[in-house]
FIBADO-590919 format. One record per residue (C-alpha): residue in one letter; residue number from 1; x, y, z. Coordinates in nm, 3 decimals, always signed. Layout:
% residues N
- res,n,c1,c2,c3
- A,NUM,X,Y,Z
...
***
This chain:
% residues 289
- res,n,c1,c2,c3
- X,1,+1.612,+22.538,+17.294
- X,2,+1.939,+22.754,+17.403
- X,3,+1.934,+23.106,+17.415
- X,4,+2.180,+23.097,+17.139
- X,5,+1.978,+22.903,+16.894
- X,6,+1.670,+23.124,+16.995
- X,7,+1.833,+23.451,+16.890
- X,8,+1.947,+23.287,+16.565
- X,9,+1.606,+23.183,+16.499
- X,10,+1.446,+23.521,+16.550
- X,11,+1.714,+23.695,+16.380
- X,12,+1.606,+23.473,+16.041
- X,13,+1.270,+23.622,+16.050
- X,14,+1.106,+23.902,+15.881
- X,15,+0.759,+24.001,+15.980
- X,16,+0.570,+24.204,+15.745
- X,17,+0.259,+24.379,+15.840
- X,18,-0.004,+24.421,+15.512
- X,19,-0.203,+24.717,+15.597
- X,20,-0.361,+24.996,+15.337
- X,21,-0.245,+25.320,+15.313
- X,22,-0.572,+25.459,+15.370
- X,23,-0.599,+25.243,+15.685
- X,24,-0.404,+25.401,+15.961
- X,25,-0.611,+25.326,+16.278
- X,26,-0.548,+24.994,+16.152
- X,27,-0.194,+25.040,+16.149
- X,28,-0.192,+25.173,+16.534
- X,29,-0.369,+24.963,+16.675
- X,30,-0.108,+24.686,+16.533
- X,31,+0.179,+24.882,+16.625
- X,32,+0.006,+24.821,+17.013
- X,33,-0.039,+24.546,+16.949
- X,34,+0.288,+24.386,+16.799
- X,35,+0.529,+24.615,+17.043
- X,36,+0.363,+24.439,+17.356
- X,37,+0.418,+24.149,+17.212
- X,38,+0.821,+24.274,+17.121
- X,39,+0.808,+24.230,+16.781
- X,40,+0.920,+24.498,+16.532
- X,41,+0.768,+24.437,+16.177
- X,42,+0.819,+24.604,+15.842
- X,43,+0.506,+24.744,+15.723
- X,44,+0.423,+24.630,+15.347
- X,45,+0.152,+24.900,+15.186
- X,46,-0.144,+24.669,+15.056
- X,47,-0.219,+24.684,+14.735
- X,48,-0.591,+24.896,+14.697
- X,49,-0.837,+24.732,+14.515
- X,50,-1.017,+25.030,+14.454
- X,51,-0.755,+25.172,+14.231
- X,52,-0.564,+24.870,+14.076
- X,53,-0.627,+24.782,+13.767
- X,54,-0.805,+24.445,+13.708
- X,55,-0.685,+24.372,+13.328
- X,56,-0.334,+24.304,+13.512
- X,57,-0.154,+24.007,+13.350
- X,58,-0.099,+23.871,+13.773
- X,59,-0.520,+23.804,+13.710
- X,60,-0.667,+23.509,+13.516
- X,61,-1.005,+23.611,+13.496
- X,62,-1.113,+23.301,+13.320
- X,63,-0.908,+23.092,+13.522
- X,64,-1.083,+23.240,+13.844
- X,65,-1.427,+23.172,+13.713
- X,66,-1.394,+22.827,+13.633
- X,67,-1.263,+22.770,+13.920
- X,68,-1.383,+22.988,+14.183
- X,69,-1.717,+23.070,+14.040
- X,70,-1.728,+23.417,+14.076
- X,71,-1.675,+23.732,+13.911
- X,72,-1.353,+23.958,+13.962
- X,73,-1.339,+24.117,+14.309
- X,74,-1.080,+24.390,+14.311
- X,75,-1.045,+24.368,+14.686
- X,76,-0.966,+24.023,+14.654
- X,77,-0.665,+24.054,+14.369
- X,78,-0.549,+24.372,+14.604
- X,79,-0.495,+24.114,+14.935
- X,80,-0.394,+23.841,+14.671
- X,81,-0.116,+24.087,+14.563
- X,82,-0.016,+24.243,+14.874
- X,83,+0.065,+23.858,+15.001
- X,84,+0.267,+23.739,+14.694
- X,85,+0.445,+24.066,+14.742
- X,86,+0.548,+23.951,+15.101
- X,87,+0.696,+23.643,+14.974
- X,88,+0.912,+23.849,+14.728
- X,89,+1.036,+24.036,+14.996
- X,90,+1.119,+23.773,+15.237
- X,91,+1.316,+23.616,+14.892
- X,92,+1.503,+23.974,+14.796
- X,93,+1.620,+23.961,+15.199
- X,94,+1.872,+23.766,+15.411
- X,95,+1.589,+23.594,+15.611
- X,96,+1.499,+23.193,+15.597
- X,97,+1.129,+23.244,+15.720
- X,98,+0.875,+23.516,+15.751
- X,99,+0.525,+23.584,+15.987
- X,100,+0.289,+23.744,+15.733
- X,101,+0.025,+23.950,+15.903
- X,102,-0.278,+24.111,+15.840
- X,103,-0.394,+24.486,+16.008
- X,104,-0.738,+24.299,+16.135
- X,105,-0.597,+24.101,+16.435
- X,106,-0.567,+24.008,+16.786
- X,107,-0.284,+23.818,+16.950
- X,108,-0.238,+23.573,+17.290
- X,109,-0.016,+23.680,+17.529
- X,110,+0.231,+23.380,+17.438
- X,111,+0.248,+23.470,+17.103
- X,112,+0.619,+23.551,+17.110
- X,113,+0.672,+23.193,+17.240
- X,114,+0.429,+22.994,+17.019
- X,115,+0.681,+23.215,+16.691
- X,116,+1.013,+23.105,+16.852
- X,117,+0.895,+22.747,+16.942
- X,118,+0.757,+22.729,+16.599
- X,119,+1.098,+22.820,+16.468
- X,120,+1.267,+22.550,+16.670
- X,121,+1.050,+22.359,+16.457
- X,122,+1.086,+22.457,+16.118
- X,123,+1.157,+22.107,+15.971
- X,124,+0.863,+22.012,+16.027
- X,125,+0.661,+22.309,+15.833
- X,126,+0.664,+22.509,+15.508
- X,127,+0.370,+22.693,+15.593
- X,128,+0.267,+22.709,+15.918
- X,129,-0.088,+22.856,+16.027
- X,130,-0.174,+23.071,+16.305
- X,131,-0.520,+23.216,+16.227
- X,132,-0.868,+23.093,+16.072
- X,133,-1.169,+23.184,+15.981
- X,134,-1.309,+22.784,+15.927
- X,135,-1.346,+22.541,+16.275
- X,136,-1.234,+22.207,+16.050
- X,137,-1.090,+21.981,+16.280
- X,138,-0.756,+21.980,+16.383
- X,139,-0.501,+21.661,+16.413
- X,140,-0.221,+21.734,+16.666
- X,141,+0.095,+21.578,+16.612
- X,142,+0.379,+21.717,+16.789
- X,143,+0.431,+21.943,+17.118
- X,144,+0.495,+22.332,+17.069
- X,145,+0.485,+22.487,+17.373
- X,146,+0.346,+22.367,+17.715
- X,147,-0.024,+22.464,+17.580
- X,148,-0.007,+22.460,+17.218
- X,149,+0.081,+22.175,+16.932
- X,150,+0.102,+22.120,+16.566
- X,151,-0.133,+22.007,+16.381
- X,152,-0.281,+21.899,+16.020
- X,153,-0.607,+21.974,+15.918
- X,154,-0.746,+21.787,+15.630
- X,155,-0.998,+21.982,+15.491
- X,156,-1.008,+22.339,+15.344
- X,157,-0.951,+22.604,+15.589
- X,158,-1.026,+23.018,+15.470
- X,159,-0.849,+23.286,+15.632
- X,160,-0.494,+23.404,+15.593
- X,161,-0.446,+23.648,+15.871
- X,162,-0.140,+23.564,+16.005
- X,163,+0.095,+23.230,+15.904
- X,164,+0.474,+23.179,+15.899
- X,165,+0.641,+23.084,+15.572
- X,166,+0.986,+22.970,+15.477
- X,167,+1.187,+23.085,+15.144
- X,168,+1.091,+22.723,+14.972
- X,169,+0.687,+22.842,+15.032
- X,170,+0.774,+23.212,+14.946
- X,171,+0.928,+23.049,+14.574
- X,172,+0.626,+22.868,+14.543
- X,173,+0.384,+23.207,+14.594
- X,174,+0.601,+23.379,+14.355
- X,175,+0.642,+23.168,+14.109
- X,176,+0.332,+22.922,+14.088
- X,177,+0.016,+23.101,+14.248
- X,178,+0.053,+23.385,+14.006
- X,179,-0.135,+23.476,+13.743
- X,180,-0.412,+23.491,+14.020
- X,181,-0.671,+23.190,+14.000
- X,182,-0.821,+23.187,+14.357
- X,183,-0.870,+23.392,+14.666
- X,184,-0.523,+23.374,+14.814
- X,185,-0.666,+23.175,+15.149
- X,186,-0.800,+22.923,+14.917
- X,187,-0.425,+22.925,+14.690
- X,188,-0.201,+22.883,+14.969
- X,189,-0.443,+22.621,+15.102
- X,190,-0.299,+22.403,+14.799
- X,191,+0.063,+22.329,+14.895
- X,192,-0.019,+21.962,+14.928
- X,193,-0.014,+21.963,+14.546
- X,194,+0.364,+22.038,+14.529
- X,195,+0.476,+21.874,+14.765
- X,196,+0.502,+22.136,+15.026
- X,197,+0.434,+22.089,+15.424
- X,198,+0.118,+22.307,+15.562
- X,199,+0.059,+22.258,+15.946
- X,200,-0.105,+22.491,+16.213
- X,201,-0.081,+22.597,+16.591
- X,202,-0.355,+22.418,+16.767
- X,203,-0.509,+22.555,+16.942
- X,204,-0.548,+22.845,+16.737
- X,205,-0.328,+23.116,+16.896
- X,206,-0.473,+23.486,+16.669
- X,207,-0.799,+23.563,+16.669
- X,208,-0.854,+23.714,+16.294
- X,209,-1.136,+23.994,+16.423
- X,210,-1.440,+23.971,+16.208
- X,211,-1.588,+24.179,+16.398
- X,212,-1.384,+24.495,+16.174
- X,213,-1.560,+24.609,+15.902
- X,214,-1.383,+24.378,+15.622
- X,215,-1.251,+24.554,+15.249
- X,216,-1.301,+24.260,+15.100
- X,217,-1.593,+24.114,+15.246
- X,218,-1.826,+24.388,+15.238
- X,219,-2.006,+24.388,+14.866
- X,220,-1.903,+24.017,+14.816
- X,221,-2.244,+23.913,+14.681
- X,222,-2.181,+24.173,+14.412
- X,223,-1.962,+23.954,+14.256
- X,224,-2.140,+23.609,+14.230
- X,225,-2.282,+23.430,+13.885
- X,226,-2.580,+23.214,+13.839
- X,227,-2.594,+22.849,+13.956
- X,228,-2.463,+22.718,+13.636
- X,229,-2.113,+22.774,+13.727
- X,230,-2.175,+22.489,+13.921
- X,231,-2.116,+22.297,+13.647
- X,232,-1.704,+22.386,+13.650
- X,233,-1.685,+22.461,+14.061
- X,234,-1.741,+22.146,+14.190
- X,235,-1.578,+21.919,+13.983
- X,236,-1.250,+22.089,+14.053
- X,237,-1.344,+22.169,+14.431
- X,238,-1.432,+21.790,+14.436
- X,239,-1.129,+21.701,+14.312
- X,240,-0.911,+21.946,+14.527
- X,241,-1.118,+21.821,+14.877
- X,242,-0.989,+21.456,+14.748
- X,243,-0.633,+21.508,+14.683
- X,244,-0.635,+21.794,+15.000
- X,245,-0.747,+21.472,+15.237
- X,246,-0.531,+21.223,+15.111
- X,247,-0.215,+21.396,+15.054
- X,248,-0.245,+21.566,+15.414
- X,249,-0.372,+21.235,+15.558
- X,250,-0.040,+21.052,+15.432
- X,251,+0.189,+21.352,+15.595
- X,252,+0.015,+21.338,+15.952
- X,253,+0.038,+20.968,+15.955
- X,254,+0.449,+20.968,+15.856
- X,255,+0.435,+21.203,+16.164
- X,256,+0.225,+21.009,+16.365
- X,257,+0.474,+20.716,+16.311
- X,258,+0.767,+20.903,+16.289
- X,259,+0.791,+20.896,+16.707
- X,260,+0.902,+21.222,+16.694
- X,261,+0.747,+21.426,+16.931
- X,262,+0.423,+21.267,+16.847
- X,263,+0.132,+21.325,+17.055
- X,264,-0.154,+21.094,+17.085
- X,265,-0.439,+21.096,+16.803
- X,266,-0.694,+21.367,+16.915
- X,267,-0.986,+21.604,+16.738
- X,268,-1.002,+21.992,+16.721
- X,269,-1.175,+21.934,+17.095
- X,270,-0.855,+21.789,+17.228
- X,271,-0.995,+21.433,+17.252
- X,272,-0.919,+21.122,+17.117
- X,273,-1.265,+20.953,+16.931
- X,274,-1.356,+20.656,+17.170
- X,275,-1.224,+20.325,+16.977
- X,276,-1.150,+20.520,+16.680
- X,277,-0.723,+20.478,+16.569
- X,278,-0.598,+20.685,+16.281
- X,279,-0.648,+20.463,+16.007
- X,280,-0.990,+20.357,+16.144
- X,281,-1.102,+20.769,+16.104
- X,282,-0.952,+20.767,+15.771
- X,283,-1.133,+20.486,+15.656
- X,284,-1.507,+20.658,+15.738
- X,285,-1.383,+21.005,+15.584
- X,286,-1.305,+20.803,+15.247
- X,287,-1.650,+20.593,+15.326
- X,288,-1.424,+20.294,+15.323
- X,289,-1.501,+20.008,+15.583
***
């Protein structure tokens, strides 16, 4: 990559920092955090939970039961909100791609180089992950820097602390994910159903700390319903895990055999399953033989 095309890269990108107003140690330590790492951000006041008001046409209440199971969680439609308002800004500015970032977070010391590689790269990503809170495996199929690749993961993966988007994924949050239906790490985890490209940094360059005393995590049980939602849950999550596999199985294997940069099949662990090729590991995920 030229220095040239590097500078035009970075100059595309917005980086928005979600952090509540009520938050500011939060906010400080990021500002550490993000100037060692030379990146200036715009800071994008999360929406409180404690104060919004849940009858709000962006929430489907019904919608979100049937499908998530649970009752309203107003710290949840607050971070679902302060996301889709990212996306709205990176589409009212002069910017092709944004990092989204959360206040609860810890970066490498090549993080700089793993956002400007990942630029270099943009055709090959609408969404492109840099934190998690899951340990699915990851599928590497192209070189990023000397000691990081992409990579697909083909089952669900929770956690939205920092990712990169382009304006085709910031459409999509705008116009599509709202009313609220879903967490908003489980609705962005569902870009394989229009068509969109979802990839992640492997290995996993931000550490999302959990450690942090979490607003949304904190009274979760509070909001859970009896068993019998069961009944609605899991045939959609059933039918979500399905079309997640397949649909992200087909787009690692047209990059597999695309040549391009490809890197040879391996797990989340780095190695390649003795004996095992690609289609061999999709046929005993589908219990095919």
């Amino acid at each position: 990559m030229t220095r040239a095309k590097t500078r035009t890269s970075e100059a595309s990108l917005a980086i928005f920092l979600i952090n509540l107003d009520r938050a500011g140690d939060r906010l400080a330590a990021m500002q550490g955090k993000l100037k060692r790492a030379g990146l200036q951000f715009q800071r994008v006041p999360a929406v409180d939970g404690r104060v919004l008001d849940i009858q709000t046409s962006d929430f489907a209440e019904q919608a979100f039961r049937f499908k998530h199971g649970r009752r309203c969680n107003p710290a949840e439609v607050g971070c679902f909100l302060s996301h889709i308002e990212c996306a709205r800004r990176l589409l009212a500015s002069n910017r092709e791609y944004a990092l989204i970032l959360e206040d609860d977070l810890v970066f490498p010391d090549d993080f700089a180089d793993v956002v400007a590689a990942a630029l270099e790269q943009n055709e090959k990503w609408d969404i492109l992950r840099l934190s998690t809170v899951s340990s699915g495996r990851k599928f590497r199929f192209s070189s990023l820097t000397a000691d990081r690749d992409l990579a697909v993961t083909l089952t669900r993966e929770k956690g939205s602390g920092a990712y990169m988007i382009n304006r085709r994924a910031a459409a999509w949050f705008v116009d599509a994910l709202l009313p609220m239906q879903l967490p908003f790490d489980l609705a962005f985890d569902l870009e394989f159903l229009v068509g969109l490209r979802s990839a992640f940094v492997f290995p996993v360059p931000v550490d999302q700390q959990l450690g942090l005393p979490s607003h949304i995590q904190g009274q979760r049980r509070r909001f859970h319903r009896s068993r019998a939602h069961y009944l609605t849950v899991m045939p959609f999550r059933t039918f979500i895990e399905t079309a997640r596999f397949l649909m992200r199985l087909t787009h690692l294997l047209a990059h597999l055999m695309s040549g391009h940069g490809a890197k040879p099949f391996r797990t989340s662990d780095g190695e390649r399953p003795p004996g095992i090729a690609v289609g061999d590991y999709a046929a005993q995920q589908t219990g095919e033989t």
